[in-house]
N, C-alpha and C positions, 0 to 999 in steps of 0.2 A: 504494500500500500504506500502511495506515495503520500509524501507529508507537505500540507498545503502551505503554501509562504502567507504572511501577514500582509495583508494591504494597506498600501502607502496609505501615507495618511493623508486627508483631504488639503487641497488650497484654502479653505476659508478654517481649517484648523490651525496651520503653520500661522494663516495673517493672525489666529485672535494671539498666538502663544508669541507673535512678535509686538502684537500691540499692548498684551501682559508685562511684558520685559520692561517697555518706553514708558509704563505707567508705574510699574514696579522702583524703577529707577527714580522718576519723576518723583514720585510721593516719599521715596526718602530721601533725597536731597532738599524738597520742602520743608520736613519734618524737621529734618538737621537747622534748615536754616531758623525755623522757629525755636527750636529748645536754645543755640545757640545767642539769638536776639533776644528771648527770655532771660537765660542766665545772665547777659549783660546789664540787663536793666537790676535784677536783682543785687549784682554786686557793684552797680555803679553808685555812688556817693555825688553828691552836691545838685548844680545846675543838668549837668551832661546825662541824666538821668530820663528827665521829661522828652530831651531828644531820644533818646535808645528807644522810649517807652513808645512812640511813634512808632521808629522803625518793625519795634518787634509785633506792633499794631495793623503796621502795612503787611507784613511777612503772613499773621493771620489770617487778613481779610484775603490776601492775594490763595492762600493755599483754600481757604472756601468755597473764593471764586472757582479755584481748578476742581473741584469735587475731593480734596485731598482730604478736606475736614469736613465735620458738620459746620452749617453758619450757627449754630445756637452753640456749640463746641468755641468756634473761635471766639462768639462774642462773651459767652463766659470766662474761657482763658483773659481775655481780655481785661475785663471786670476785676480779676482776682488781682492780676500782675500792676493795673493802676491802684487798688486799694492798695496792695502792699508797697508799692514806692512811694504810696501819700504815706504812708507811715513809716517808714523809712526817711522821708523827707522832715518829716513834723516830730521824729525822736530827737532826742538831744545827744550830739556825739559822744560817746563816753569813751575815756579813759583805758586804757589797759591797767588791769587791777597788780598793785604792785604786792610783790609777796612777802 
């Protein structure tokens, strides 16, 4: 008995598994650039904060736009990252505690 070969896989299979890849790639390099504008804002001090806080703002909104996130996802990361650098901004700097 001969033993039958596997049939190639279809053209509109190869397109999804290569438009998988370009979305795959896409949405972690979005992701990167949000945690990344995130963290900044988190550990920025002073004026240069309300700038990142933008930036990391636009990074959101832009990965929504691409279906990366949810919009109610970006707008709450949103929400959380400006409270916490208004209160970052509004603590009083302190000191390293001398031992």
């Amino acid at each position: 008995m001969a033993v039958k070969k596997k049939p190639t896989r279809h053209a509109s299979a190869l397109k999804a598994q290569r438009k998988s890849l370009r979305r795959y790639l896409r949405n972690r390099a979005m992701k990167k650039q949000i945690r990344s504008a995130s963290k900044a804002v988190v550990e920025a001090k002073g004026a240069g904060a309300s700038e990142l806080l933008a930036k990391s703002a636009a990074a959101l909104d832009k990965a929504a736009r691409h279906g990366v996130i949810h919009w109610k996802t970006a707008a709450r990361k949103k929400s959380r990252l400006a409270k916490r650098a208004a209160a970052q901004a509004s603590a009083p700097a302190q000191a390293p505690a001398a031992a």
